[in-house]
N, C-alpha and C positions, 0 to 999 in steps of 0.2 A: 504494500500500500504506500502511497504517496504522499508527502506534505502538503496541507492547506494550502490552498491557492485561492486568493481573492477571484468572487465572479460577482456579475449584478445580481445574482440572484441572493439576497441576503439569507435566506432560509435554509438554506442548503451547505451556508459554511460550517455548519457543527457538523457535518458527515463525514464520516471516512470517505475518503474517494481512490481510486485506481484507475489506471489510464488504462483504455479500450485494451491498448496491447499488450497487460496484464489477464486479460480475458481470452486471451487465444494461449501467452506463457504457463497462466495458471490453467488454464483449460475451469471449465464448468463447476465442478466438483471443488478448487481453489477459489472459485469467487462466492461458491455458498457459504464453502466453510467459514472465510470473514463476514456473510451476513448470517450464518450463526453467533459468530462472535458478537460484530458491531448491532445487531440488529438490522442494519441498510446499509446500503452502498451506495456514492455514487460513481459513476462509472465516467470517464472523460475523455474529449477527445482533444489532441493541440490546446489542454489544460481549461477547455469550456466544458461544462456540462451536456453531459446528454442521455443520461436514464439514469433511475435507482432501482435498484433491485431492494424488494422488502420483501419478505415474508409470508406467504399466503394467507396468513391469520392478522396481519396489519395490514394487509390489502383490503382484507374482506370489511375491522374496526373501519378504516377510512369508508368506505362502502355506505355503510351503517350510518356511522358520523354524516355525509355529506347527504344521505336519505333523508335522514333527522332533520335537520337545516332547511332544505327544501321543501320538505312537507313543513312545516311551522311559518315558513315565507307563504306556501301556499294558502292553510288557513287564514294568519293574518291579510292575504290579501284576499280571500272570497270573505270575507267578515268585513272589510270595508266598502267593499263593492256590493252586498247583501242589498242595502239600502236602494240601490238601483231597478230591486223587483219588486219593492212595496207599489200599493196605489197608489196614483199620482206621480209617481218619479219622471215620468216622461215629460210631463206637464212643466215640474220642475226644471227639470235642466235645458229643458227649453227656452224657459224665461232667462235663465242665466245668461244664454247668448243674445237675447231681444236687449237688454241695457247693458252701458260699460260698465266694468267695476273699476272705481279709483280705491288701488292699491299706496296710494300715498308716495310714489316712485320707489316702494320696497318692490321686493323678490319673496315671494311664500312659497313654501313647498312643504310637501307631506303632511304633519299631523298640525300643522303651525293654520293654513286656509283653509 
C-alpha cells in the first residue's frame, strides 16, 4: 500500500489507497486481504482516484443508509405537496398567479414562503 496523496476528493483521504498496479502485482486475493485488514481501499491511478473496494456487508449498510434518506426526502416531500389534493387547491394557486406578490426585494425559499 501507498502513502496518502492529496486529491479533491476530501472524503476519501482517510483510506488506505494502492495504485491500480498493485492490483495486477498483488493479484485479487492481495487486495482483499488489505480490505480485510483496512476495511476499504482505495485503488488509484497516476495517484487520482478511481474505485474503493468495501466489503459486501458495507456495500449492502451504505445501500440501507442511502434507502433510508431517500424515503424520509420522499415522505417529507408528499407531506408538503399533500395540501395540493385538498378542495379548493386548484382555485388557490390559481389566484397566486392572477396578482404579484411583493416579496420586499428578498429571496424565500422552502419552509421560510
Amino acid at each position: 500500500m501507498s502513502a496518502p496523496h492529496p486529491t479533491r476528493y476530501g472524503s476519501l483521504d482517510h483510506l488506505p489507497r494502492t495504485p491500480a498496479s498493485d492490483v495486477k502485482k498483488l493479484g485479487w486475493r492481495g487486495v482483499m486481504e488489505a480490505v480485510q485488514n483496512e476495511g476499504s481501499v482505495l485503488i488509484t491511478n497516476h495517484g487520482r482516484p478511481e474505485a474503493v473496494i468495501v466489503p459486501v456487508a458495507e456495500y449492502e449498510r451504505l445501500q440501507r443508509g442511502s434507502d433510508t434518506v431517500l424515503e424520509a426526502l420522499r415522505r417529507e416531500y408528499d407531506e408538503r405537496l399533500a395540501c395540493l389534493n385538498e378542495p379548493g387547491a386548484h382555485e388557490i394557486l390559481d389566484s397566486l398567479f392572477d396578482t404579484p406578490t411583493d416579496l420586499g426585494g428578498k429571496i424565500f425559499t422552502g419552509h421560510e414562503f
